[in-house]
Each structure stands twice: as structure tokens, then as C-alpha cells.
C-alpha positions, 0 to 999 in steps of 0.5 A, a space after each residue: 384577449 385569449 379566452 385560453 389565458 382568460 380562464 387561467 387568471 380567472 382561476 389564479 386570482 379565485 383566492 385572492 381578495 379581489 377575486 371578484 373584481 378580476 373577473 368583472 374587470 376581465 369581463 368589461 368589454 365583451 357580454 360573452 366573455 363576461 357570462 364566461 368569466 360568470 360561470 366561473 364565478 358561481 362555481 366558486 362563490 359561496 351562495 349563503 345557505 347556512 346560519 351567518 351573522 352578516 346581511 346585505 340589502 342593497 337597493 336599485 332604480 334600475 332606469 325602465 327594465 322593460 320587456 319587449 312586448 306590447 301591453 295594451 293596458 299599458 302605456 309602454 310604446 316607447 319600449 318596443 322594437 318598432 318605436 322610437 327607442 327600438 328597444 330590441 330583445 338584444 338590447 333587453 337581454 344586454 339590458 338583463 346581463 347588466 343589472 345581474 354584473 351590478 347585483 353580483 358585484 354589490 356583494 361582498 364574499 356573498 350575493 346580496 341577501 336582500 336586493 329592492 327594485 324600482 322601475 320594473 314593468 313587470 313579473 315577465 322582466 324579474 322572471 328573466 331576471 333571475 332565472 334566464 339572466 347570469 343572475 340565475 346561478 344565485 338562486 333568487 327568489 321574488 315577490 313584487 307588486 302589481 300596480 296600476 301606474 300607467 306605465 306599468 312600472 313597478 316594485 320588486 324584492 329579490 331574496 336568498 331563501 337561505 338567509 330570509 324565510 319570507 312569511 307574508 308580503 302585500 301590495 300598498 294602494 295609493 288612493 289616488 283618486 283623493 289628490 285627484 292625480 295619476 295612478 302612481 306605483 304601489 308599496 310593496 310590505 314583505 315580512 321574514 324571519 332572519 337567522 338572529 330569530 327576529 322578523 324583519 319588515 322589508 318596504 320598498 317604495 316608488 315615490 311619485 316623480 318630479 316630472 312636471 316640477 318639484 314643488 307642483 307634485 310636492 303634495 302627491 309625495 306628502 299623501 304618498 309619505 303619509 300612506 307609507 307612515 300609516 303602514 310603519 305605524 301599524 308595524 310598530 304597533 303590533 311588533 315588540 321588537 320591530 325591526 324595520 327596513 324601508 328602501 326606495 327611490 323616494 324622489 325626494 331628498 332627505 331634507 324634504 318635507 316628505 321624508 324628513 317631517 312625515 317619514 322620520 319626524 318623530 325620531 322612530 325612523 332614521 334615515 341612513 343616508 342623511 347628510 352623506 356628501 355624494 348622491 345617486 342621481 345626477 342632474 345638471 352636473 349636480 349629485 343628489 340623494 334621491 335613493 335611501 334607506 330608513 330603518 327602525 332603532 331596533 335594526 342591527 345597522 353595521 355599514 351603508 354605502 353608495 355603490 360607485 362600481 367604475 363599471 356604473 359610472 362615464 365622463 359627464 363631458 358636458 358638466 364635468 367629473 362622473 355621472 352613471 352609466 345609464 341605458 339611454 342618453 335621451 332617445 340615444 342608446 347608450 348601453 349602459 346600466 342605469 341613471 341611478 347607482 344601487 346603494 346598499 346597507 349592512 346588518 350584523 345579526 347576532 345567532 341564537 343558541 336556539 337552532 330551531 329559531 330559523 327552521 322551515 
């Protein structure tokens, strides 16, 4: 396509609904022309820095965001450019242009106020992330955990500093030693004040997989859960009004115990993702629900959503219909995003008369 009339429709469909859209769709096939067509975004996208009523969290697994360094305390060998993968500083920058395509396109006339994610090994890939990848124009700023998972992988939240004032966050250990397991990923508790005035608690987990069978690592995510309900207890208790978000890749599905009777039993949670028909994950031809939200009464809920972007999804041609569009097919690289879609979840949040409510 000619760059010289890629600009031009770029430009033209700027007003139109679907402005966005276009450029992602002229993007496609080409990183070069899709960081192009981003420039362009950003010269025209509004990024929230004034008083709004709508916010968007959305939240990722975003399938092995590894660096392309070797860390000797880390089980990471199969992420580097002589292992078996070969995972290239090419792959990981494309790897990196990706996941900024998939958090642009979560919004709506903005960038995602709030955006969880799971599987990153470290500080090193969220820098790259937001300040060396298309994603830098937005702004974002982070915190995340620093866990002892043996593969290093950890949690992450991404921010817009115009739309959430962080306060305070902490890193949850799982006292592994007591259910004699591995190290697994830490909870990460972030706290924020909003435009509306109010706090929000922000928590994004990891539940430890299912790797090794569903029912034998059962009771690793039922101590997990009961870690997490202790820290939702403690919110509850000292907040009047709390207003409480949890997002995660709980490896779990809302009818397991783990969610359903240590997580929402007691009615104080509710869990927004239940008894939705679609999934996140795929397996064996089969979607599942694996990536949920739950949020206290108090949270001003307006929509939630499974990001199906056509951009995440490829043919399953061994089952049949779609599956995502993950980075790699077994050992083979595929190129794509990940092996879970992003979810995302609305707030409507009503402005006080009290300008004072959100000021620095």
C-alpha cells in the first residue's frame, strides 16, 4: 500500500467513529507502517488529563513478556536468543509493538485509565513497555511486584496519573513454605484516589496454574484465594464506603471452589464475569473463563467485556472456529499476542462539586 495514501486515510477517518479502527486495520500487516499509523494516533487521541465520569480498567495475561537477558536467579533459559525458543531482541520488540496495538485498541475515545498485567518477568519489560514501545505516547505510569516465582514472572498495574492518583501499593507474599509448594507470583494492592472523590483498591493477581493437573494443585489456589480474602477483609474493614476491584488470571473459573466459596462466598464480592458464555482461554477447542473481574457493591459497574479484537484471534484448524493469537504454538513462533484475550470493565463515576476532591 502507498505510505502517501496511507497518511491521507489515516487522516480522513480521524472524525469518523471508527477512527481508531482504521488505523489498527491499516496497520495489520506491516510493524513499520502500524508505528507510523501510531504516531498519528497520538497526535489526535485525547489522553485523559481533566475530570471524566468514564473509566476503564482492563486486564491481561499477557503469555511470557520476557526480556532477552539471562538472569541467574531465575529460571528464564528457555527466553533467550541461544535457547530453544531463540527469543531474539526482534521478537521482543515485536513482542512489545504487539501488546502496546492490544492496550491502544482496549479503549474507547481514551486509553485505558487502568490496565493489569500477568506474566511479566520483570521491571526491565514494563519500562520497555511504556516508554520504549508505540505505548510511550499515553503517558503510563506503573508499579508491579517483585515475586519469588521461579520463573520470574510477575504482576503489573499501568496507570493514567490524570485519572487515578496512586497513594500507596504493597506486594502480598504467599507463604508457600505452609502447603509445602513452589514459590509462586505475588498480589499486588495498589490504592487511588479517583475523580468521584473516592479510594479505589486496585488487586492484581496470578493464581498458581494448573500445571500438574486441576485437582492436584487445587489446594495451592484455595490457600492462595484465602491469602487474597484476608487482604479484601482487612480493605473492608477499615474502608467506610470500599470501593474494591480484584483482576486476575485466577486459573481457576468462577464456579471453582477457590473463587466461588473463598473469594465471593459471602456475597461481599461479586464476580462479573460469571456465567458469561465466552472465555479467555482456549483449550482443546474449549473456551474457558480463566481471566475475571470481582468488585465490591460499592463499585460504580456501567459494562464488562471480553476483548475479542479480530487482530487477537486465528483459525483453530485442528478444533475448529477461533482460538488467540498467541506468540507461540508450542516451541514454534507464531508472532502473535497472547494465549489469553484482555477483558475490560467500565466504571461510571460521578464528579463532586468539590474541585478540591482529586488535586495533588
Amino acid at each position: 500500500m502507498n505510505m502517501g495514501r496511507v497518511i491521507l486515510n489515516i487522516v480522513k477517518n480521524l472524525k469518523s467513529v471508527s477512527w481508531r479502527t482504521q488505523i489498527l486495520r491499516f496497520a495489520q500487516d506491516d510493524t513499520a507502517l502500524y508505528i507510523l499509523g501510531l504516531t498519528f494516533l497520538f497526535l489526535f487521541l485525547p489522553i485523559r488529563t481533566e475530570a471524566q465520569e468514564s473509566f476503564r480498567v482492563m486486564f491481561w495475561n499477557v503469555e511470557n513478556l520476557f526480556d532477552t537477558k539471562d538472569d541467574s536467579l531465575k529460571n528464564d533459559n528457555e527466553f533467550l536468543p541461544d535457547a530453544t525458543r531463540h527469543w531474539t531482541y526482534f521478537r521482543y520488540r515485536d513482542k512489545l509493538t504487539n501488546l502496546a496495538k492490544g492496550i491502544i485498541a482496549s479503549g474507547d475515545e481514551y486509553v485505558p485509565d487502568l490496565v493489569g498485567l500477568c506474566e511479566v518477568e520483570n521491571d526491565s519489560c514494563i519500562y520497555d513497555l511504556v516508554k520504549r514501545s508505540p505505548l510511550r505516547e499515553a503517558g503510563y505510569r506503573y508499579v508491579m511486584t517483585d515475586s519469588p516465582d521461579q520463573r520470574g514472572i510477575d504482576v503489573a498495574l499501568l496507570y493514567q496519573r490524570g485519572s487515578f492518583r496512586l497513594l500507596q501499593h504493597q506486594s502480598i507474599r504467599i507463604p508457600h513454605e505452609q502447603v509445602k509448594r513452589d514459590p509462586t507470583r505475588d498480589i499486588l494492592h495498589a490504592v487511588g484516589r479517583v475523580i468521584s472523590g473516592d479510594t479505589l483498591d486496585v488487586i492484581v493477581c496470578h493464581m498458581p496454574s494448573r500445571s500438574g493437573g486441576q485437582w492436584e494443585t487445587e489446594p495451592y489456589r484455595m490457600f492462595t484465594a484465602k491469602v487474597l480474602r484476608q487482604t479484601v477483609d482487612s480493605v473492608m474493614n477499615v474502608r467506610t464506603n470500599p470501593h474494591l476491584i480484584i483482576m486476575g488470571d485466577f486459573n481457576d473459573y468462577p464456579t471453582n471452589r477457590s473463587v466461588k466459596e473463598v473469594l465471593c462466598g459471602d456475597g461481599r464480592l461479586t464476580n462479573l464475569m460469571q456465567g458469561k458464555k465466552e472465555g479467555t482461554y482456549r483449550y482443546r477447542g474449549e473456551w474457558g473463563m480463566l481471566d475475571q473481574f470481582l468488585v465490591s457493591e460499592q463499585v460504580p459497574v456501567s459494562g464488562v467485556q471480553i476483548l475479542r479484537h479480530p487482530f487477537l484471534l486465528e483459525e483453530d484448524e485442528k478444533y475448529g472456529g477461533n482460538k488467540p493469537f498467541r506468540t507461540y504454538n508450542g516451541m514454534r513462533y507464531n508472532g502473535g499476542y497472547s494465549d489469553h484475550l484482555p477483558i475490560a470493565l467500565d466504571l461510571w463515576l460521578p464528579i463532586r462539586d468539590d474541585k478540591d476532591c482529586y488535586s495533588e
